[in-house]
N, C-alpha and C positions, 0 to 999 in steps of 0.2 A: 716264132720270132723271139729273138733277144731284146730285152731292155736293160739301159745302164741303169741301175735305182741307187740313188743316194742314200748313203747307210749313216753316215755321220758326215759334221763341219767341226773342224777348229779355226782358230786363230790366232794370233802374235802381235804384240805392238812393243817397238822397244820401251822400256821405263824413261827414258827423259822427253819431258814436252817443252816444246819452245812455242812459246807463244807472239801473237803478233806484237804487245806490245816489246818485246824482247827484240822482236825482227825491226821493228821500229828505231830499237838503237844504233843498228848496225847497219842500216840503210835508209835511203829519203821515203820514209811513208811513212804510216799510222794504223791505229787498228781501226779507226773507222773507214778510211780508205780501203783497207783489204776486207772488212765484213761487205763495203758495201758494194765491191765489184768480183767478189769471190763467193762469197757466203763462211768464209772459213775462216777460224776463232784461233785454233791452235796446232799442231801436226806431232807426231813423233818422231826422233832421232836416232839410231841407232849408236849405239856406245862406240869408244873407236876401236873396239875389238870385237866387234859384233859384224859380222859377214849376212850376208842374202842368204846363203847354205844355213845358220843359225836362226834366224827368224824362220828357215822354211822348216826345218827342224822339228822347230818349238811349235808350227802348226800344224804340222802333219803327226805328232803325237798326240794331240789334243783332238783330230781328227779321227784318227784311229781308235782312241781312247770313249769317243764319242759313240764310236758305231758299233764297239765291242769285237773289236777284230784286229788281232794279231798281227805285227808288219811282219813275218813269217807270211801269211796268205795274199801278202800282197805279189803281183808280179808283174805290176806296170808303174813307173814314174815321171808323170807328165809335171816338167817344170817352167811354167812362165815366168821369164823375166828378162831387162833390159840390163839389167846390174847383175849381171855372173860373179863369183869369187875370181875365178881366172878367165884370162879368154879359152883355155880349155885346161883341163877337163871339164865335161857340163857339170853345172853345178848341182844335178840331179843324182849325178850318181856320186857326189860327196855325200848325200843325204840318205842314199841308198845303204851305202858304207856304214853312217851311224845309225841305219836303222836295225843294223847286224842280216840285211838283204842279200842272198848271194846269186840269187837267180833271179830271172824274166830281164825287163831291160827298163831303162831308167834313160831321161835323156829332157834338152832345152827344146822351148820353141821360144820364137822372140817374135812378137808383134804388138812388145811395147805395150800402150794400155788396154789392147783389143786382147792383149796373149792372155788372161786366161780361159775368153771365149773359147778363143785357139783352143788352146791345151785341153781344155773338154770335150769337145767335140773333135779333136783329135783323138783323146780314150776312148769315148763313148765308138767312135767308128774300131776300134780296135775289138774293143769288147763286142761290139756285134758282130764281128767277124769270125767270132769262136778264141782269137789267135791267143787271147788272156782273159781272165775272171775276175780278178780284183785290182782298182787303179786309183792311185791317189794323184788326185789334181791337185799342185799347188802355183798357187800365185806369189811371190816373194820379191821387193824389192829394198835396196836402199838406194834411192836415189839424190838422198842429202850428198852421196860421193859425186855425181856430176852435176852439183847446180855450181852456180858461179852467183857467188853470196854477194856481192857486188850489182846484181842485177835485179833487180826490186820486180822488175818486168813477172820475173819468174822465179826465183828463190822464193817467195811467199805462198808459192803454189804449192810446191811438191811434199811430203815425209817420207817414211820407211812403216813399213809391214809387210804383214802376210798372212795368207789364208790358205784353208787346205779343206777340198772334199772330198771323201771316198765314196767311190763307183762299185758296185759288184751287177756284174751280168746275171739274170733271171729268165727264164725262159718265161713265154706267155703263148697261149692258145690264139687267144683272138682277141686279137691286141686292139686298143681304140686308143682315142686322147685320154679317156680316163684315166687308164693307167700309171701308175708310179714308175716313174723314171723322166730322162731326155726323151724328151717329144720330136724336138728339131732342132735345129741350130744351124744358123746361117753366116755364113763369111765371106766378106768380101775384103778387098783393098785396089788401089791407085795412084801406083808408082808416080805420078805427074806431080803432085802435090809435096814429096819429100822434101822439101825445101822448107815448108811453111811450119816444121817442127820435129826438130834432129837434134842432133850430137855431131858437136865438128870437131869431131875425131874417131880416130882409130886405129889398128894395126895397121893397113893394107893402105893408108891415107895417109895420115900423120903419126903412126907410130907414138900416141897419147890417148888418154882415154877422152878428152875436150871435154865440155861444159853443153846442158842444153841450151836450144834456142827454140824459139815462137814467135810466129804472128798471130800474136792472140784474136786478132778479131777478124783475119781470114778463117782460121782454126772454128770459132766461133761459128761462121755461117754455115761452114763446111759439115762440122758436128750435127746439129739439129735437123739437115735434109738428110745429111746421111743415115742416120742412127734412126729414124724415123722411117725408113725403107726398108730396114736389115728387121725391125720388128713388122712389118707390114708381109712382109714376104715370110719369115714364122709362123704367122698368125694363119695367111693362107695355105701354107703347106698343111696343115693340123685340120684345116676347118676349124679355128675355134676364132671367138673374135675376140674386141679388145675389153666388155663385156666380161666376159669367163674369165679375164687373169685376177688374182685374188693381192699379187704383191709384185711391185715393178721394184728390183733392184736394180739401178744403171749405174755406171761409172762415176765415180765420185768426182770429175773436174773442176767444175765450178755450180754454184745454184741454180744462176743464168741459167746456164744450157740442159739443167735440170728441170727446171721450172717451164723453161719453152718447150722441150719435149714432150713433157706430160701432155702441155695443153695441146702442141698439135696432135696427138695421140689421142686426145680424150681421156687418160685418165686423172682421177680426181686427188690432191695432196694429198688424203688420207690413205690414197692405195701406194705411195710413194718410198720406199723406203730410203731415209737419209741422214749421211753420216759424215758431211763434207765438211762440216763446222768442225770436229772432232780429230779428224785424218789428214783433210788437206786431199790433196790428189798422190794416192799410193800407186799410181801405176796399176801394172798387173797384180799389186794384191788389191785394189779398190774393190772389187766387186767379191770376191769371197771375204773381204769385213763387211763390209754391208750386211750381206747375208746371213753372216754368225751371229751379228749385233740381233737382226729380228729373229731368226729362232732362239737367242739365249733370251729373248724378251718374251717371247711367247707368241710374237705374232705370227709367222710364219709357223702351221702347224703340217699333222701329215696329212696328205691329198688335196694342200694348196697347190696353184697353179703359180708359180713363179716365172716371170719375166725379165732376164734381164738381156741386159749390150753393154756396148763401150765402144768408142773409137780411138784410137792412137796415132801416135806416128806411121809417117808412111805414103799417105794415109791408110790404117786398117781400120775396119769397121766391121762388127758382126752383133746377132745375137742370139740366143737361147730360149727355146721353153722347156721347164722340167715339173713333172709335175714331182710333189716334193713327199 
């Protein structure tokens, strides 16, 4: 049997931070308002010459650089994100390009904040199918380009980053949970819900790129049953329970729906990893910062059991277990 095993993680955050009381100028809040219904202090910005392709870039060498492996030996490029450089080409194979990449294949998936679930276990299915050996997953957004700063609703939520893990396939004899690598990884979505937080625009629509929109507190309920079923259903595929996981990285949204998570899950703040006061909600790079923040810390060592999800637009919802 093949396993995907994590060899390195990087990360990216643009250099300018805007903070809430900053956001406070420029629209009707406060930073007590947004600590106390966000959990989130401050977020990053991407410069205005800074593209998704260059954050994904800046993490997918740090990533490389991490694992001790030449973008030469790479020959897969999994890119989540809702914020492409263009509507096409993918933004994946721009980064393919600057990585001096000429071969294997390189390409978007989009499911918004679930995408870089997505995109990993998109690799990980690849790599076990023999069809590539080494795949760098990254997560990469700027999503300061479609907020509508006028909206208090939701401009106070989002920033720009990104994150990057490199896969390599390993053969294994007699494979268990123990093993290093993706365990499982579960996804779903439902179409019904697109309404409750989009982008109203587009090519094939309005020919604009539009501005996000949310119902935050439909979004809300929706989040913590969903995201709460997508690790239920991992946990059973593995045999392992909620017990065994050593570090829950989820989706950076909001606290709330951090906080409620754990406890319907059972697990304890201390197993929590969290970075929402710091980032804001990065989209699809949320959950590969998380992750880099606790292994640059120390927490997350090797043959911990890591646990994460996200849910997004759409609605999507998925999650993962890897042991790390």
């Amino acid at each position: 049997m093949i396993r995907s095993v994590a060899k390195g993680a990087g990360s990216y955050l643009p250099e300018r931070i805007l903070t809430n009381g900053e956001l406070a100028k420029m629209v009707d809040t406060s930073d007590e308002w947004i600590q106390e219904r966000t959990g989130i202090r401050q977020r990053h910005i991407a410069a205005e010459n800074e593209k998704t392709s260059d954050l994904g870039e800046k993490a997918a060498r740090r990533a490389l650089k991490d694992a001790g492996i030449e973008a030469s030996e790479v020959d897969l490029i999994v890119l989540a994100t809702a914020t492409p450089d263009r509507t096409f080409p993918a933004t994946a194979t721009r980064i393919q390009a600057r990585l001096g990449i000429t071969h294997g294949a390189a390409f978007d998936v989009q499911a918004v904040c679930t995408g870089f679930i997505y995109a990993m276990a998109t690799a990980d299915n690849f790599l076990k199918s023999g069809q590539f050996k080494t795949a760098l997953v990254i997560g990469a957004e700027t999503f300061s380009r479609i907020l509508d700063w006028e909206d208090r609703t939701t401009c106070v939520l989002f920033g720009d980053g990104a994150g990057a893990i490199v896969l390599q396939a390993e053969e294994v004899e007699n494979p268990s949970n123990q093993d290093r690598g993706v365990l499982d990884s579960y996804l779903r979505s439902d179409g019904r819900h697109g309404d409750l937080l989009y982008v109203d625009g587009g090519p094939s629509s309005t020919q604009t790129v539009g501005h996000l929109r949310m119902a935050g507190r439909e979004v809300f309920k929706h989040a913590v049953v969903n995201i709460a079923e997508a690790i239920e259903k991992s946990l059973e595929h593995t045999g392992l329970t909620i017990d065994d996981v050593d570090w829950f990285v989820p989706h950076q949204a909001n606290q709330r729906i951090l906080t409620a998570t754990a406890r319907r899950i059972g697990l304890p703040d201390e197993k929590v990893v969290t970075t929402v006061s710091k980032h804001g909600n990065t989209s699809a790079a949320s959950v590969p910062l998380a992750l880099v923040e606790a292994l640059r810390d120390g927490r997350i060592k090797k043959g911990d059991l890591v646990l994460m999800e996200a849910m997004g637009g759409g609605f999507t919802w998925g999650s993962a277990l890897v042991r790390w």
